[in-house]
Each structure stands twice: as C-alpha cells, then as structure tokens.
C-alpha positions as CSV (number, residue, x, y, z in Angstrom):
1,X,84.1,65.8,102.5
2,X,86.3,63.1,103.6
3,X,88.4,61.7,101.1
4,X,86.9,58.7,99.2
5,X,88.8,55.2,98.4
6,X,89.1,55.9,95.0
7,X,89.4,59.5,95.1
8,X,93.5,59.5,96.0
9,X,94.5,59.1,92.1
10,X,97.7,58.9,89.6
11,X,98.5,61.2,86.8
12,X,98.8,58.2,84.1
13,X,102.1,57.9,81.9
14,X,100.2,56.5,78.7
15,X,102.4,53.2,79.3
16,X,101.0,50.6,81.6
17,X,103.4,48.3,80.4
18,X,106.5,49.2,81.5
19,X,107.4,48.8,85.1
20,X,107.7,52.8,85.6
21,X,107.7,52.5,89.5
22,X,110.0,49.8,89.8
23,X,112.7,51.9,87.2
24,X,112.0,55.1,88.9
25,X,112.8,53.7,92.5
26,X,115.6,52.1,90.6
27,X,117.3,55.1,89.0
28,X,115.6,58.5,90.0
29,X,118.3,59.7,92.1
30,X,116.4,63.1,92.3
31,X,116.3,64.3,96.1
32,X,113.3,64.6,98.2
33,X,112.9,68.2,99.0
34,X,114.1,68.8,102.7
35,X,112.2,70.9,105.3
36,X,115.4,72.4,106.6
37,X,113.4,75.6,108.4
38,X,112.4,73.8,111.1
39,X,115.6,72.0,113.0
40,X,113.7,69.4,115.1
41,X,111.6,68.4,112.3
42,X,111.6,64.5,112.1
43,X,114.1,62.8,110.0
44,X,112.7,63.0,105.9
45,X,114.0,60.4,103.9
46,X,116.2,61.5,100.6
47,X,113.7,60.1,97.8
48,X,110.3,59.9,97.7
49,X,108.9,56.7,96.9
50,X,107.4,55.7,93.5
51,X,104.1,52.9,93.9
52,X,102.1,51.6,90.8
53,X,98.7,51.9,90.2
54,X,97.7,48.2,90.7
55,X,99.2,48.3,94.1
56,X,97.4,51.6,95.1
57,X,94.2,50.0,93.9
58,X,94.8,46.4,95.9
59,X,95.3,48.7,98.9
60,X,92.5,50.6,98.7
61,X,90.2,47.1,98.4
62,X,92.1,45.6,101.3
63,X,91.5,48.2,103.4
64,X,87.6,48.6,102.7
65,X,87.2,44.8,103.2
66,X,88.7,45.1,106.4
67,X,86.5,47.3,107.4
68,X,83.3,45.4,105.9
69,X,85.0,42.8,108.5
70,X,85.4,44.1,111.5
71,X,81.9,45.5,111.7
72,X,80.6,42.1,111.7
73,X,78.7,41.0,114.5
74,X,81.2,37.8,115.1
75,X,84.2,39.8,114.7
76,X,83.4,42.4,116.9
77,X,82.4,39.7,119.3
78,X,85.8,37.7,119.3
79,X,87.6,40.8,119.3
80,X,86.3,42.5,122.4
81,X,86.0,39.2,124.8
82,X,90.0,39.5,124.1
83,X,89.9,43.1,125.1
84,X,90.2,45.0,128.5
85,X,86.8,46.0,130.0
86,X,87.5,49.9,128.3
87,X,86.7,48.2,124.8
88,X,83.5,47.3,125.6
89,X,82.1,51.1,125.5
90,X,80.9,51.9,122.5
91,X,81.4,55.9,122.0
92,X,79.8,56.0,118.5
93,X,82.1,56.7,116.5
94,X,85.2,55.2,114.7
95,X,88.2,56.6,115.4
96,X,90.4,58.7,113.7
97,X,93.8,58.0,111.7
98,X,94.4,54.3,111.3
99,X,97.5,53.2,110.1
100,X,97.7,50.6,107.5
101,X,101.2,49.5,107.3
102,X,102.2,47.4,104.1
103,X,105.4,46.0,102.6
104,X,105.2,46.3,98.2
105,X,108.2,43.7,97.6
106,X,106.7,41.1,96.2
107,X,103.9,40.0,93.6
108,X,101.0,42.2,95.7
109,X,100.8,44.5,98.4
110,X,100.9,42.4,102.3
111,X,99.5,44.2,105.1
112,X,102.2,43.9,108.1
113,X,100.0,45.8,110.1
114,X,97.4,48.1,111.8
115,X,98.0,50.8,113.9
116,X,95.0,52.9,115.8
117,X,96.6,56.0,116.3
118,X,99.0,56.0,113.7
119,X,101.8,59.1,113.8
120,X,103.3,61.2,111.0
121,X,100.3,62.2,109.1
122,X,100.8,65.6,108.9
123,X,104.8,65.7,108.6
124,X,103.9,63.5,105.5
125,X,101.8,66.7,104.4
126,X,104.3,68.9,104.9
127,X,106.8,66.9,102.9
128,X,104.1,67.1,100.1
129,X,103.3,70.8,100.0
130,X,107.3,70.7,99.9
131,X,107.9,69.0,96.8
132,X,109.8,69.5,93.4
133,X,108.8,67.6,90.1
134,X,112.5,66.6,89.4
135,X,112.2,64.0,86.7
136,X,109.0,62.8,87.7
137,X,107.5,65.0,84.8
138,X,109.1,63.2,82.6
139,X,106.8,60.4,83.1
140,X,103.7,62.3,83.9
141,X,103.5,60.9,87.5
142,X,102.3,63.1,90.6
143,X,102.3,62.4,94.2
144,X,99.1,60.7,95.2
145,X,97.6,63.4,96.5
146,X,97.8,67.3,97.2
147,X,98.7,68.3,100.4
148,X,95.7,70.3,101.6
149,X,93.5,67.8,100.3
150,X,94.8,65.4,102.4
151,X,94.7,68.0,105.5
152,X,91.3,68.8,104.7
153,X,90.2,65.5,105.1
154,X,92.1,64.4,108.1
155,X,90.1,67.8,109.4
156,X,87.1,66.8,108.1
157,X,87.2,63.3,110.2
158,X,87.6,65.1,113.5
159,X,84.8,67.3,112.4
160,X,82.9,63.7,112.0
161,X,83.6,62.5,115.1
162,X,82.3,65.1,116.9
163,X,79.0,65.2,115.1
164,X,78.4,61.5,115.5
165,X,79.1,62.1,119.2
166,X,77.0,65.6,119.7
167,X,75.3,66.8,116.8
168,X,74.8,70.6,115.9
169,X,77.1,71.2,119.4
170,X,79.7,73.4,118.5
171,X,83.2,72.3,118.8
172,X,85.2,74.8,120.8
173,X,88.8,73.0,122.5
174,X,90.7,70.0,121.6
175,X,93.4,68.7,123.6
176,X,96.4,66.8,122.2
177,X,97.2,64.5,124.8
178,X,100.5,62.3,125.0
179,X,102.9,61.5,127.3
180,X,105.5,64.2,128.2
181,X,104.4,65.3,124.4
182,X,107.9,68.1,124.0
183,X,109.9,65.0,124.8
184,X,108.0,62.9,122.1
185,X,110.2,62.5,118.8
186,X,106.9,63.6,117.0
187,X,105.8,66.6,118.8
188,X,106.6,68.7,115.8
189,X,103.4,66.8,114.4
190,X,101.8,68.0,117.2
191,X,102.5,72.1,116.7
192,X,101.3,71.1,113.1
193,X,97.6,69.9,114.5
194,X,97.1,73.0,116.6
195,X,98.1,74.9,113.6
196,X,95.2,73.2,111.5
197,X,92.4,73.4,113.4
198,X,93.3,76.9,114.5
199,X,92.8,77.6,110.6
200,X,89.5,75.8,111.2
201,X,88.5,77.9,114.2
202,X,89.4,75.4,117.0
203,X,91.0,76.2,120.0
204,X,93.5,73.0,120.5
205,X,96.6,72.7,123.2
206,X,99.1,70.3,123.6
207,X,99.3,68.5,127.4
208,X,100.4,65.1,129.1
209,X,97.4,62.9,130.4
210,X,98.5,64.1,134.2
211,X,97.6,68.2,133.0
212,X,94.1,66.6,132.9
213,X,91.3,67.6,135.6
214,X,87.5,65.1,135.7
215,X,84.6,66.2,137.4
216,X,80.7,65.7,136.8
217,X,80.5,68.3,134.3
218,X,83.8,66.5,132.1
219,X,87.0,67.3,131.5
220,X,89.2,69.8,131.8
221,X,92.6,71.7,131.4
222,X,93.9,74.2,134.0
223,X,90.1,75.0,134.0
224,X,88.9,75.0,130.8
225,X,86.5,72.4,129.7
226,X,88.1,70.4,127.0
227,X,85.7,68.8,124.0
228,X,87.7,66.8,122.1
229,X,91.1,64.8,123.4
230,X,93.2,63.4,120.0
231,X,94.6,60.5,121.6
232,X,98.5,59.6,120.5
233,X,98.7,57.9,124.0
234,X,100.4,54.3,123.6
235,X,98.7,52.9,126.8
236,X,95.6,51.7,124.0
237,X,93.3,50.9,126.9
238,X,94.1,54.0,129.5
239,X,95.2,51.4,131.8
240,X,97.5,53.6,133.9
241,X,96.4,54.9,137.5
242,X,96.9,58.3,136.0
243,X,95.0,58.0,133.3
244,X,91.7,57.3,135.5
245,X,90.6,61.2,134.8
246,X,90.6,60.5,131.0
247,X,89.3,57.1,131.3
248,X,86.7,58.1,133.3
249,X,85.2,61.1,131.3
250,X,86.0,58.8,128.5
251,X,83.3,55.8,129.6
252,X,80.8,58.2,131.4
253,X,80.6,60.4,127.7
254,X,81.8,63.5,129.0
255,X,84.6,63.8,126.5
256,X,84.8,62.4,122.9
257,X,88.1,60.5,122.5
258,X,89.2,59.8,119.2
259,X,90.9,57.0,118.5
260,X,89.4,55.6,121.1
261,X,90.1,51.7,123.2
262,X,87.2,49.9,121.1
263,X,88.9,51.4,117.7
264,X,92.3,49.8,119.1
265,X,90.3,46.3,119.9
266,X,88.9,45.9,116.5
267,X,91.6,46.7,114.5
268,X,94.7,47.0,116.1
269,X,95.9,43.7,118.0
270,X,97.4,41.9,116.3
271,X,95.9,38.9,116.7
272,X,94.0,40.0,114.4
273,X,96.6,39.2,111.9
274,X,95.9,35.3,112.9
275,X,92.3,36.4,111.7
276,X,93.0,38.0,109.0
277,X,95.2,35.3,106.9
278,X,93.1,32.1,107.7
279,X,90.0,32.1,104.9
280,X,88.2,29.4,107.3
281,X,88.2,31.4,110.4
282,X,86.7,34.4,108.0
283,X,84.0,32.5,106.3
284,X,83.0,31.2,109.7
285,X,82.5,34.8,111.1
286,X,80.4,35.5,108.2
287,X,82.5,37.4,105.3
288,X,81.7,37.8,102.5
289,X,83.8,35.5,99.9
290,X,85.0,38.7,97.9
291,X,86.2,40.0,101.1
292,X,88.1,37.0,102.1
293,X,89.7,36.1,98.7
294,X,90.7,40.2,99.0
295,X,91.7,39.6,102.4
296,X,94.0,36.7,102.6
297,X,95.9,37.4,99.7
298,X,97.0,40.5,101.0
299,X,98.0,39.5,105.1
300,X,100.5,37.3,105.4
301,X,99.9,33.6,107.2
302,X,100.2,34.6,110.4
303,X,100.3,32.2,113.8
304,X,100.2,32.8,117.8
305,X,103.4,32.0,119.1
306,X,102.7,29.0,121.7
307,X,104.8,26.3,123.7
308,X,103.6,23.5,121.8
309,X,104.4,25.2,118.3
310,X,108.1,25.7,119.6
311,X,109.8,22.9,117.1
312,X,107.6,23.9,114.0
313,X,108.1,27.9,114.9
314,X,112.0,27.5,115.3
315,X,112.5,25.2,112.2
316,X,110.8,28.2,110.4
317,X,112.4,30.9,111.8
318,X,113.9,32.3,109.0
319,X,111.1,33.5,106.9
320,X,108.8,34.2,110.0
321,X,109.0,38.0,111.8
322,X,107.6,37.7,115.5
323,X,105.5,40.6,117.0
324,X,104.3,41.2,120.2
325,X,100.7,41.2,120.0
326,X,100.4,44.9,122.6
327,X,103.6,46.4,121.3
328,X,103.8,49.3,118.9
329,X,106.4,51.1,116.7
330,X,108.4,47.6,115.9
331,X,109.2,47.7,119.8
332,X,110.1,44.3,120.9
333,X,110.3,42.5,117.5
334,X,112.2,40.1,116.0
335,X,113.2,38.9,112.7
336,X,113.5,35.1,112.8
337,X,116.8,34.7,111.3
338,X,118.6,36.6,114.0
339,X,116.6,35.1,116.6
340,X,118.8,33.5,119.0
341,X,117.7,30.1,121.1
342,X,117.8,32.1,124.2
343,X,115.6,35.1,123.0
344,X,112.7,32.4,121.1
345,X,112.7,30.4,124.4
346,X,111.4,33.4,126.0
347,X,109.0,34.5,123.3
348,X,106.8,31.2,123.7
349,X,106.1,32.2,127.3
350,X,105.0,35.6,126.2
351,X,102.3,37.1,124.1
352,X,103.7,37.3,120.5
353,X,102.3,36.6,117.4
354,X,104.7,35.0,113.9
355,X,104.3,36.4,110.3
356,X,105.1,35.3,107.5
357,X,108.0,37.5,106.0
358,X,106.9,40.3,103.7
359,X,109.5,41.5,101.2
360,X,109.9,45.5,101.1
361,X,109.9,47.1,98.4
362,X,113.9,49.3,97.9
363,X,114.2,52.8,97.1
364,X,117.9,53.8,95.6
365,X,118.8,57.4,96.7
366,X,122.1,59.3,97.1
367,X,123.0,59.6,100.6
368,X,126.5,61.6,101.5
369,X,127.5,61.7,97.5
370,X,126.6,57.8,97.6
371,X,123.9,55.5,96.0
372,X,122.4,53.3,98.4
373,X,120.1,51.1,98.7
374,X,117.1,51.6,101.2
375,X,114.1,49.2,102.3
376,X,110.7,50.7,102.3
377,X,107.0,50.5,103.7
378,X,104.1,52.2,102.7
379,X,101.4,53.6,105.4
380,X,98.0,54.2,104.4
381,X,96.3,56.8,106.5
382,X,92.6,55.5,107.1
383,X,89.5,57.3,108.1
384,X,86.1,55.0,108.1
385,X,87.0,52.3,105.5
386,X,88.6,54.9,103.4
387,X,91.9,56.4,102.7
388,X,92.9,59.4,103.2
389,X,96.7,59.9,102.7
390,X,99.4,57.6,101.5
391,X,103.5,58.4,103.1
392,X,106.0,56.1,103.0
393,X,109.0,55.6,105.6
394,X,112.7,54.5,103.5
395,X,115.2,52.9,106.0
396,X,117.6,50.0,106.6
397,X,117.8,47.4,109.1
398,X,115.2,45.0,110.5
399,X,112.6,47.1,111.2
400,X,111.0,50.6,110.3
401,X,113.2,53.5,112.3
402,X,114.3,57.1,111.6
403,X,117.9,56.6,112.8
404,X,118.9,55.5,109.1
405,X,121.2,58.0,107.3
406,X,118.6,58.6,104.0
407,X,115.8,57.3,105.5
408,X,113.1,58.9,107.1
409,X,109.5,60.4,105.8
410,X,109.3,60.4,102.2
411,X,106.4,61.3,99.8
412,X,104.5,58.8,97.7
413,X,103.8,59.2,94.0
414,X,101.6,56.7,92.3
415,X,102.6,55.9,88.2
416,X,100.5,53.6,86.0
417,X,102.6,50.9,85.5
C-alpha cells in the first residue's frame, strides 16, 4: 500500500508547548550518522533536521489541495495550452516521485517549489536505515518515518503505474534512463533503485537515452524489450533529436514512462507558482475555498517577470528570488539582493518568474570541531496527492547545493511542539 497523507507520523514528547524543534535544531549538536562504506555516496549533511508536528501537518494539507487543483478541468486546461505538444498525451497515470520543496522559517511552511522527477529519495532512505537516537530519545522524537516503509512505498507507486497502464501484465524490465547516468552526481541513487526492485523481482538497468532502440513492437535495450523507463531526464518534454526513440514509444503507448511530460506540465512549471499564490485566479478555475485559503497561505506571492514590471520588480528586489520558469536544481537563479542592473536587465527579456522570499529554517551542527550555522529546506516526496517520504538538504549560500562543508542529505524527525 502506498503510504497515506497522514500515515508518515511523530513519536509525541507529552509537551506541545515548548518549541522542541526549534531548541533541538538549536542545540543538538549530535552527528548525523555518515554512510562512509560507499566513497562516491552524495554529500550527507552533519545533523538531521528536527520539524514540528503543525508544520508536517500544514504540509501534508498543502500538498493534497494541490493535487485536488491540478485535476481540475480549468487547470489542466491553462496548464497544457502553455505546454509543448508532448503534454498533451495523456498516459494514464500520474507520475512518480514529485518533489515538494519548502522553506520552514517563518510563521508556516511556504512551498518554493515543485519538481516532477525529484532526486535523492532513496539516499534519504539510506541515511534513515543509518541512524542513531543520540539525544533525540530524550524527547521521545523519531524520524518521520522508517526506512523500508518509505522504500516500500516508493516501490509500491511504480507497481501502480504500471497497473494503471497494463493491468494483470506482468512487469518484467525497467530501465533507468538519464544522461550519461555514471557521470550524474546521483548515480549512486541509481545502483540503489536496481537494487530495490531486484528485491521485488524486477529486472532494472541503468542506460543514457541514446542506448535506447524504437520499433513497432516498443522499446528496447541492446535487444531486450524494456517495460518501464524511470525517467530522471531534465529535458521535461523529450525535446532533444535523440530522444525521438523514447518520445516516440512514449506517445504511441509502447512504453510506460513515469514521470512523464503531462506530470511535468501540471505541476512543475513554475508558473504555476503565479497560480498558486493569487486566491482570484483559483476561485475562477473552480477551487474549492478550503483549498485556496490552504493554498495561498502556504506559496509565496509570486509574479512573471515582464518588461513593463521592470521599475516595480527592481525597487523590490531585495525580498524577491527570481526563477527561471524551465530551469531545475536552483540552475540559473537569483536572489534579488545580489542581483546586479546588468543581470535583471537581461531577466526581463527572458522567461523567469519572482517569489516572494521564503525564510529557511537553520540547523546548528559541528562541522571541523566548529558550530555553525546551516540554512535548510525540506522535500516532500509525493506519490498521487500523498506523501511518501520527508528528507531535508542543510547548506549555506543562496541556494540549495551539496558543495557546503556540513551540508548535504540529512534525515527528518518530526517532534510535537
């Protein structure tokens, strides 16, 4: 069974009235536990991160009424006339492993993002089958959930996906398809999904796109039919000439693809962030006022980034962060307050999106025999309106990266207060 909204849960401390989270990130210097067996592992951060109930729970709702959203008839609509002609095929199914990036720094949770193929599930499971208690205990807190819970679910979605797309069929080879995947910082990730669905029964390999063969009967790999491709390509709409084998099979339904271009059109852009934050343009697409109160007080106001805003969008630089609506992995943004003239002049002509800025929440951890201070975000795994796995990512700097000393990976735990 796929992990339910309100089945990833906290063990209580009795004392929802302290601020345990906020103390424990202040002053549990206890160590994450490292996964020092495997050298080209990614970078784990030094701490895990500590989150309070509330904020799990505003989550979780923000997250389902997103998903009540986009499956209305004028969202769907507005999001794929935006969309290359790939979105427009229907497969059938979701899409696995959305990424729901927020930042826990102020009064409530604020979504920053949404990613469609979102990366580091299962080195975040790793990191949790890794863990000591350290003084966690001493406030009865856990981590938000057990690691082979989590991987049973993620399992359990590719199992879904491939029943909505072909019933009773067995399912017999996935492929794991990235660009030049040994050169890909997570590939270790990638060892780590063969390994699962091996335990599962299923045949999976590793390839780039151009290992790919299409013919009438589907797809295939140095001639072996392939089922299943798990996407962790970045080109969202398999745009690229070589690519067309994929695509192909893709739109004719001789391969499932999961996540898949109409998964990346509904969710994904970030335009939909503009969406998302303005309660008029919800209502008039027909949500439901729960929804948007939910909603809107949990995604930051959030603006296109045009010529004729230029005056309003410099003057406000400094609490805006602009995004390139196609970009992924913090590629190509900008924190307004070290935007220079030169740089914003060019953003206006381009495709980019400005958000309101979204206090972190900070981690303390001793890095190199000192206490420093690190920023954090929190990723919510998603499966089908429903989480699945909580991680977190420490770092410094303006945006999420694993070249901070400290930072990294790091496991959530969820208190009551």
């Amino acid at each position: 069974m796929t992990a339910q909204p309100d089945s990833i849960s906290p063990t209580s401390s009795g004392n929802g009235t302290v601020r345990v989270a906020s103390r424990l990130n202040r002053f549990c210097l206890c160590p994450q536990q490292e996964l020092k067996a495997e050298a080209t592992f990614p970078r784990v951060a030094a701490a895990p991160l500590y989150i309070a109930q509330p904020a799990f729970e505003a989550m979780r709702d923000t997250v389902a009424a997103i998903h009540r959203v986009a499956a209305l008839p004028g969202w769907r609509a507005a999001a794929l006339a935006e969309a290359p002609a790939s979105a427009a095929h229907d497969p059938g199914y979701p899409g696995v492993l959305f990424g729901y990036d927020f930042h826990l720094g102020g009064e409530r949770p604020q979504l920053i993002e949404i990613n469609s193929n979102a990366g580091g599930a299962l080195i975040s499971t790793a990191l949790l089958a890794a863990q000591n208690s350290c003084c966690r205990e001493l406030h009865g807190v856990a981590p938000a959930q057990q690691a082979d819970e989590a991987e049973c679910a993620i399992l359990d979605s590719f199992r879904r996906e491939w029943h909505q797309a072909r019933g009773d069929t067995p399912l017999r080879r996935i492929a794991i398809v990235d660009e030049k995947p040994q050169e890909q910082y997570l590939f270790p990730e990638f060892l780590r999904f063969v390994a699962l669905f091996a335990a599962a029964g299923i045949e999976s390999v590793v390839c780039d796109p151009r290992e790919l063969q299409g013919d009438a009967a589907g797809l295939t790999l140095h001639g072996q039919p392939i089922d299943l491709v798990y996407n962790r390509l970045t080109d969202f709409y398999l745009e690229a000439p070589h690519l067309a084998p994929l695509r192909e099979a893709y739109l004719a339904g001789r391969v499932v693809l999961t996540p898949h271009p109409q998964s990346h059109a509904l969710y994904a852009d970030k335009r939909h962030l503009v969406r998302l934050s303005d309660a008029a343009t919800l209502a008039a697409l027909g949500a439901a006022e729960q929804d948007i109160a939910q909603i809107t007080s949990h995604v930051p106001p959030t603006q296109r980034v045009t010529p004729d805003r230029a005056d309003e969008l410099w003057r406000n630089r400094r609490r805006l962060f602009f995004k390139p609506v196609a970009a992924y992995g913090s590629h190509g943004a900008y924190e307004g307050a070290k935007l220079t003239r030169t740089v914003f002049e060019k953003l206006l002509h381009e495709d980019y999106v400005a958000q309101e800025m979204a206090a972190p929440s900070m981690r303390h951890a001793v890095v190199e025999n000192e206490v420093v201070e690190l920023k954090a975000d929190v990723r919510c795994y998603v499966y089908d309106g429903a989480i699945q796995l909580i991680a977190a990512r420490l770092y410094r700097g303006q945006t999420t990266n694993f070249r901070t000393p400290g930072g990294g990976f790091a496991t959530v735990c969820v208190t009551a207060g």
